[in-house]
C-alpha positions as CSV (number, residue, x, y, z in Angstrom):
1,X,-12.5,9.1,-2.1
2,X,-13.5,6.2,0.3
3,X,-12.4,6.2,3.8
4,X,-13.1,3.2,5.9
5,X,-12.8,2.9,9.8
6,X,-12.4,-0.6,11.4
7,X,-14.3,-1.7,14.1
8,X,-12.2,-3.9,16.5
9,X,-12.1,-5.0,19.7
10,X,-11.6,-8.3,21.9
11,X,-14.8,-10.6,21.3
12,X,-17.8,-9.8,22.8
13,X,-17.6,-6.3,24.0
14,X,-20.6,-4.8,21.5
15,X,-19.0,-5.0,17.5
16,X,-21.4,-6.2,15.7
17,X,-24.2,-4.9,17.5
18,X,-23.0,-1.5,17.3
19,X,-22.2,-2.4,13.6
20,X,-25.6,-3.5,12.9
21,X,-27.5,-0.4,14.7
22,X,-24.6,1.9,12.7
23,X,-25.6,0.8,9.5
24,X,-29.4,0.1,10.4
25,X,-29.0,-3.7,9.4
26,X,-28.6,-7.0,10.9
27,X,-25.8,-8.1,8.6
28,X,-23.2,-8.7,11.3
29,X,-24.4,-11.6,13.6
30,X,-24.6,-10.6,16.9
31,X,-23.9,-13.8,19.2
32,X,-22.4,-14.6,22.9
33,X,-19.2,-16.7,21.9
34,X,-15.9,-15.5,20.9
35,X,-15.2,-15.0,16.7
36,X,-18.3,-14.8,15.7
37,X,-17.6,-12.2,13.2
38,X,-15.2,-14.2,11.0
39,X,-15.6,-12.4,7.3
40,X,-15.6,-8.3,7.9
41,X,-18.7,-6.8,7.3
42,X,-19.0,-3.7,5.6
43,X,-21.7,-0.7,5.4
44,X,-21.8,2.3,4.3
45,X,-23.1,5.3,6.4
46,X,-24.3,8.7,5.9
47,X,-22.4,11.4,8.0
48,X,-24.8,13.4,10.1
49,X,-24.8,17.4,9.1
50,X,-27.6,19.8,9.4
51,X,-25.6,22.3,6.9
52,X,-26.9,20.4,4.1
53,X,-30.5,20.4,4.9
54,X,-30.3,23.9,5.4
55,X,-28.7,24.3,1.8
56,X,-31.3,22.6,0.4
57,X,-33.8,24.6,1.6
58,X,-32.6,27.4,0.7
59,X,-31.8,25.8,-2.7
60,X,-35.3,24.7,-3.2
61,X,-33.2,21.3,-4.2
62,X,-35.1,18.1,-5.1
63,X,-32.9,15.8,-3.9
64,X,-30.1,15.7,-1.0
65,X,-26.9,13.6,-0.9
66,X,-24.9,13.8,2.1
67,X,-21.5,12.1,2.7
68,X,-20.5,8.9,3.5
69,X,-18.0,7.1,5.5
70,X,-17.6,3.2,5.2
71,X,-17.4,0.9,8.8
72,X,-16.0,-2.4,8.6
73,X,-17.0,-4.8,11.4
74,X,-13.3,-6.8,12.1
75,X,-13.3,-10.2,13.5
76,X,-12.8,-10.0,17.6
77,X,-8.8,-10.1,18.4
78,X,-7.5,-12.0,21.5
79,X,-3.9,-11.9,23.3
80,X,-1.3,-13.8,20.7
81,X,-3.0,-12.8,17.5
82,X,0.4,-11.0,16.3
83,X,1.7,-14.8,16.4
84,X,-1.8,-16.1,14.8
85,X,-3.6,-17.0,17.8
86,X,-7.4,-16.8,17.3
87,X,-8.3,-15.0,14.3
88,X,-5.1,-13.0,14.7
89,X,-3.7,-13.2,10.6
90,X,-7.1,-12.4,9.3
91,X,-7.8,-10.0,11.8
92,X,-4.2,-7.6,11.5
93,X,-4.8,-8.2,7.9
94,X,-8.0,-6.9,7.8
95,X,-7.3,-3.8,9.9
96,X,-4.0,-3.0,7.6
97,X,-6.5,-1.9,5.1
98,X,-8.7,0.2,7.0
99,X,-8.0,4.0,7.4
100,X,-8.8,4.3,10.9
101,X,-9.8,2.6,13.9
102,X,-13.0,2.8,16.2
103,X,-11.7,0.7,19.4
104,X,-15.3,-1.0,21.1
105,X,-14.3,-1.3,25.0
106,X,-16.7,-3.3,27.3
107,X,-17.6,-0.6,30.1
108,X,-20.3,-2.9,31.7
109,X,-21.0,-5.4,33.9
110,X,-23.3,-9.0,33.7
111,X,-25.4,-7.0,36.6
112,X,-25.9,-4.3,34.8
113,X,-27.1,-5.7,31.5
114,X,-29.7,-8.3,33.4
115,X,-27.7,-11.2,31.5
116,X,-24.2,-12.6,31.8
117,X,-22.2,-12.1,28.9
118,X,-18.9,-14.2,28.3
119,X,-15.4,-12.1,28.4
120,X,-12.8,-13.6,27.1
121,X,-10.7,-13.1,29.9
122,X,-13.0,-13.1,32.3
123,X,-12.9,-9.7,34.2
124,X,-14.4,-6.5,32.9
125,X,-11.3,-4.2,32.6
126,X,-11.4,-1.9,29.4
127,X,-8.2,-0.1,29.9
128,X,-6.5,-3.4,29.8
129,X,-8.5,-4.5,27.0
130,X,-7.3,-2.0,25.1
131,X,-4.1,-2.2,26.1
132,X,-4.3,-6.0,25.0
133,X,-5.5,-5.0,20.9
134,X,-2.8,-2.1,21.1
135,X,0.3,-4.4,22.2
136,X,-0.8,-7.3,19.2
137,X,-0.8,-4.4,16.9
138,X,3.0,-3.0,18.1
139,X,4.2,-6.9,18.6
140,X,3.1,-7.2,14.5
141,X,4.3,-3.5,13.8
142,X,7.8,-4.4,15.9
143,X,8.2,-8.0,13.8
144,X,7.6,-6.0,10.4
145,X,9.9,-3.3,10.8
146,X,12.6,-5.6,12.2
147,X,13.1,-7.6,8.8
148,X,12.4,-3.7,6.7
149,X,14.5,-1.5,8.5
150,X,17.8,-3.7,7.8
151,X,16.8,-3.9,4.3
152,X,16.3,-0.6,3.9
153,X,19.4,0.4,5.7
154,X,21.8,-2.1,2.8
155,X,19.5,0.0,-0.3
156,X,20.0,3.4,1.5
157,X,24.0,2.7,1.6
158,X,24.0,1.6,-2.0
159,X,22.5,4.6,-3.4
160,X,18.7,4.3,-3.5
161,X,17.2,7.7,-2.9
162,X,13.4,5.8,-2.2
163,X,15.4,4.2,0.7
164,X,17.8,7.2,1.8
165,X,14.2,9.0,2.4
166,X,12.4,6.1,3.9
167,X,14.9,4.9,6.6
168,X,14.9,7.9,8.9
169,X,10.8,7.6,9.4
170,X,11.0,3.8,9.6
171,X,14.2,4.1,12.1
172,X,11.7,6.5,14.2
173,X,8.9,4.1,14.4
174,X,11.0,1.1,15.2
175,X,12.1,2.9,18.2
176,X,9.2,3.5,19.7
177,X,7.5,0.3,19.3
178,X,10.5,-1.2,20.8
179,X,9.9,1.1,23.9
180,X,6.1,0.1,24.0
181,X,5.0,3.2,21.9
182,X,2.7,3.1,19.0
183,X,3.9,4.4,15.6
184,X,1.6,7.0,15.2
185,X,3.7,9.3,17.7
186,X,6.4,8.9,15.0
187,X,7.5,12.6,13.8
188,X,6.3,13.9,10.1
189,X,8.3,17.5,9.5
190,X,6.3,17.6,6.1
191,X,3.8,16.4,3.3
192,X,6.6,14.0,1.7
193,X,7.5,12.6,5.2
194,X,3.5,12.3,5.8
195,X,3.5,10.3,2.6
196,X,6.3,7.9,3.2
197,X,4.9,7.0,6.7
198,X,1.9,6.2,5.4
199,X,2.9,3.9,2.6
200,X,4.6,2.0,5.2
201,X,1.2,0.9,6.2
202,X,2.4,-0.2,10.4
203,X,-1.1,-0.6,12.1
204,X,-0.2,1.3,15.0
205,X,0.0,4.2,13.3
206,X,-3.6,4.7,12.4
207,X,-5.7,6.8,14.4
208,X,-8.2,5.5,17.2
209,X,-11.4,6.6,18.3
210,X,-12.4,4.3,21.7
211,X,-16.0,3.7,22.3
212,X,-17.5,3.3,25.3
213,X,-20.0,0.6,25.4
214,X,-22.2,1.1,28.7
215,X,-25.7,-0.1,29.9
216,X,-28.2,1.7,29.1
217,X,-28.8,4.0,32.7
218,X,-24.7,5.4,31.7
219,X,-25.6,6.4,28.5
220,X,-25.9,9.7,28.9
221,X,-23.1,10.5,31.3
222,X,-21.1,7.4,31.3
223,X,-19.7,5.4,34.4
224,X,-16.3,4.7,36.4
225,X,-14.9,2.3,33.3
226,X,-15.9,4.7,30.6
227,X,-14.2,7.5,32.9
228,X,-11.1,5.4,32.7
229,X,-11.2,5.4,28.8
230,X,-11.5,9.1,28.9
231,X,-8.5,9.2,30.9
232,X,-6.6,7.1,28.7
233,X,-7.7,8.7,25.7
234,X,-6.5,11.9,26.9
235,X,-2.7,10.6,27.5
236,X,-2.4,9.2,24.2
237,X,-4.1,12.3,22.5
238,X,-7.1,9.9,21.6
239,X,-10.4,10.8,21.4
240,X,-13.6,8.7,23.3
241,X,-17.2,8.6,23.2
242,X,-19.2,6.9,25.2
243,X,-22.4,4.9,23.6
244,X,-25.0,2.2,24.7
245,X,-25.1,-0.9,21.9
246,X,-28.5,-1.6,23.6
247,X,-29.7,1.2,23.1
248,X,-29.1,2.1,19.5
249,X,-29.7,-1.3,18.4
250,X,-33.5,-0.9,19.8
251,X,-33.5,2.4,18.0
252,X,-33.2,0.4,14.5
253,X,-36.6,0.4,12.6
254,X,-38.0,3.1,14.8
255,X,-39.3,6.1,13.0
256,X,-37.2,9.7,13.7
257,X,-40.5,11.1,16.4
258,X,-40.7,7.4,18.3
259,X,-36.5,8.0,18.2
260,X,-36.2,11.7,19.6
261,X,-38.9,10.5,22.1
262,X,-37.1,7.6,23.0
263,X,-33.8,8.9,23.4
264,X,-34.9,12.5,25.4
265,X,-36.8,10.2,28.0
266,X,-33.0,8.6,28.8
267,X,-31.5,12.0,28.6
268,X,-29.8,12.2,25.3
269,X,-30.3,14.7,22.4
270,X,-29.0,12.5,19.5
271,X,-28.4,8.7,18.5
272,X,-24.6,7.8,20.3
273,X,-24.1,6.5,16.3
274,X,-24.0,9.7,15.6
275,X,-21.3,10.9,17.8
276,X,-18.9,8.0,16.4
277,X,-19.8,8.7,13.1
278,X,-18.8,12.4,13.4
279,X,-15.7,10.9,15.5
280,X,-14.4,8.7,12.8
281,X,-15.4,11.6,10.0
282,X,-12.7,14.2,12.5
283,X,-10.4,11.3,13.4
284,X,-9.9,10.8,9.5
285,X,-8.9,14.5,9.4
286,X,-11.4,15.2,6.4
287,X,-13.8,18.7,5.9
288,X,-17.0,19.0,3.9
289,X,-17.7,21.0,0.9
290,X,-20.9,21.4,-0.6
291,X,-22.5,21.4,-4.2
292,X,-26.0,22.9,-4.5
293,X,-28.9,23.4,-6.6
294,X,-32.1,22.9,-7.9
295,X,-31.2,19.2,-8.5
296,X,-29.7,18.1,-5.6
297,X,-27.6,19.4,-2.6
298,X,-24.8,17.1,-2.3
299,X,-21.6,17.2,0.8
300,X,-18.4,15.9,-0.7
301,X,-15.8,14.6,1.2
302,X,-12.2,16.4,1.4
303,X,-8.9,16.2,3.3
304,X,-8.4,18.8,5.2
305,X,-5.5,21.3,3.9
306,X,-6.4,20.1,0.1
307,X,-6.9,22.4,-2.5
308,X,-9.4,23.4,-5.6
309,X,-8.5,21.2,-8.0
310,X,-8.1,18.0,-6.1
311,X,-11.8,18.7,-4.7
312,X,-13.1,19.3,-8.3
313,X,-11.4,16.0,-8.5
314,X,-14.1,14.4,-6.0
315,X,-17.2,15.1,-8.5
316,X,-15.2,13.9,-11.9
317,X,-11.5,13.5,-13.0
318,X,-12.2,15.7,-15.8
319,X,-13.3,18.5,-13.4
320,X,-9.7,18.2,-11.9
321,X,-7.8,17.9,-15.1
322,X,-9.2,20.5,-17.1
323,X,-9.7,22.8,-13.8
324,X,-9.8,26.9,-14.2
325,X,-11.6,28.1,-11.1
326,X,-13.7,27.6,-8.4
327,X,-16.7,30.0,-7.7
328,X,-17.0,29.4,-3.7
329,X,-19.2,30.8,-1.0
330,X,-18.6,30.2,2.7
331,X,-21.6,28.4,3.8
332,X,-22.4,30.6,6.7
333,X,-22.4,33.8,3.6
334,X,-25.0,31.4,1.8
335,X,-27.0,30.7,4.3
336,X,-27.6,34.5,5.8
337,X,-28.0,35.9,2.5
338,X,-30.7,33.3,1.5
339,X,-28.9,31.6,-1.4
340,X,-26.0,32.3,-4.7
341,X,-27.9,35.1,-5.8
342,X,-27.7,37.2,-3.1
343,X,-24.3,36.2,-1.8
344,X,-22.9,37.5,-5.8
345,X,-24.8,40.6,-5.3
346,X,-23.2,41.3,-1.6
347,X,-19.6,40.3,-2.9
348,X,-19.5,37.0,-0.7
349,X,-18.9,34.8,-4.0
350,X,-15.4,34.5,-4.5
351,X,-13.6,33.4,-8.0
352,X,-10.9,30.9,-6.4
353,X,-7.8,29.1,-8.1
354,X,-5.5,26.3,-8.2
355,X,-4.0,27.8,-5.3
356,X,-6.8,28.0,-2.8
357,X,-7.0,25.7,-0.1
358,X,-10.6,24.3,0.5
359,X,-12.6,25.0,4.2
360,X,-15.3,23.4,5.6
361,X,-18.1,24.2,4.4
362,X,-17.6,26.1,1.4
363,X,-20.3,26.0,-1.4
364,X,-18.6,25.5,-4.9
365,X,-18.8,25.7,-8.5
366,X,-16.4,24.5,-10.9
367,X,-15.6,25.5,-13.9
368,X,-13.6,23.4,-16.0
369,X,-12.4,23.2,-19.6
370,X,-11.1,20.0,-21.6
């Protein structure tokens, strides 16, 4: 299961270099003038979790695999791009096939950074920048569902019971994005009215994580423009973090000692990387399970509210197809009774079916038949 969270943002508030410090490359040029990320770039990154290293400890495992999220670094968006100014057709076609959305706001000024850095409007304002990103995205949303909704409305009196479900949750959305509201706030009652929204693919309704790029002194507590973020994210039910692209970009090539070192004598416990990455891993509403053993300890990714089978389904196909149960221990069980063995012995391993909804966490073993 691949999950893949966009980077956007207007040009020249911190993409790529926060792209190229996530995924510890310099595969995203980094440069001072608008569009210079014209083709998305895409890495792969490892989702930060001390539950597996533990595992594998206790495990004795010789290899460990933890889970991955993809981040796509999306060509920068100015005003007009829902009518193709800019980049703006490659750009909202780009982001239509990402899962979520990590927003990059600039939260600092030239004086600041010791160097003046272009803004492509010319004042640093990061509420109205995103304001800017989120009102191309509704104008696209709006011009979409303005051509659907009619359509859907003719099939829907003819008959079709794919349109009779579908025009209600489209009827919603439309409304709101003609009152200036995203599509995300658009009501889902239950798992088929989940599904239906999102096939209807509306950018607006994925979820957004807003990142706070500051100079380096704010990193650790942020400053009155990230505040403002925070403020904004709150309204919308949003989350923010805040993060220095300078200083995670010179944290690239630096063993872990020189990093902790580095990063305790600015007054931070972990890489601000980190923090997105766990953002965009919550935003995308997913849990962890866990396989262990002597051969690897390995984190598998999971919706949350899924069940058995369909994580089964994660390590094989046949594992979900020919599924009979699950023999699960809750990781905090596993790791105070000092491995499988023990946790059988005290009761804490649990034969689960096609029924049981997986948590976070759990340690599993399938078994399967086909």
């Amino acid at each position: 299961m691949g999950f893949k969270c966009g980077i956007v943002g207007l040009p020249n508030v911190g993409k790529s270099t926060l792209f190229n410090a996530l995924t510890d490359t310099q595969s995203a040029q980094a440069a001072n003038y608008p569009f210079c990320t014209i083709e998305p770039n895409v890495g792969n990154v490892s989702v930060p979790d001390p539950r597996i290293d533990k595992l594998a400890a206790i495990a004795n495992s010789a290899k460990i695999i933890p889970t991955q999220l993809a981040f796509v670094d999306i060509a920068g968006l100015v005003r007009g791009a829902s009518k193709g100014e800019g980049l703006g057709n490659q750009f909202l076609a780009n982001i239509r096939e990402v899962d979520a959305i990590v927003h990059v706001l600039r939260c600092f000024e030239n004086a600041d950074v010791g160097e003046e850095i272009q803004h492509v409007d010319d004042r640093i304002d990061p509420v109205s920048d995103a304001q800017t990103v989120e009102t191309e995205l509704m104008l696209s949303d709006l011009e979409s569902l303005e051509k659907r909704v009619p359509a859907l409305s003719k099939r829907a009196v003819g008959g079709d019971k794919e349109a009779k479900a579908m025009l209600p949750i489209l009827e919603q959305a439309l409304e709101l994005l003609r009152d200036g509201k995203p599509a995300r706030l658009t009501e889902r009652n239950d798992a088929e009215e989940e599904k239906i929204f999102r096939q209807a693919q509306l950018l607006t309704s994925k979820p957004i994580l807003y990142v706070c790029n500051v100079e380096e002194q704010s990193a650790a507590s942020g400053n009155d423009h990230s505040a403002k973020v925070f403020e904004m994210a709150k309204e919308q039910g949003a989350n923010a973090v805040v993060v220095s692209a300078r200083i995670e970009s010179e944290l690239v090539g630096m063993d872990m000692d020189d990093r902790m070192e580095f990063l305790n004598e600015l007054g931070l416990d972990e890489p601000g990387l980190s923090r997105i990455i766990r953002s965009g891993y919550d935003l995308l509403d997913l849990i962890t399970f866990f396989t262990v053993g002597p051969k690897e300890s390995r984190a598998w990714t999971l919706g949350k509210g899924l069940k058995a089978p369909q994580a089964a389904g994660e390590i094989h196909t046949d594992f979900e197809r020919g599924f009979i149960r699950a023999e699960t221990i809750a990781y905090d069980d596993y790791t105070a009774l000092g491995g499988e063995s023990a946790a059988r012995d005290a009761g804490k391993l649990r034969q689960e079916g096609k029924e049981y909804i997986v948590q976070d966490g759990d340690v599993m073993h399938f078994k399967f038949n086909v």
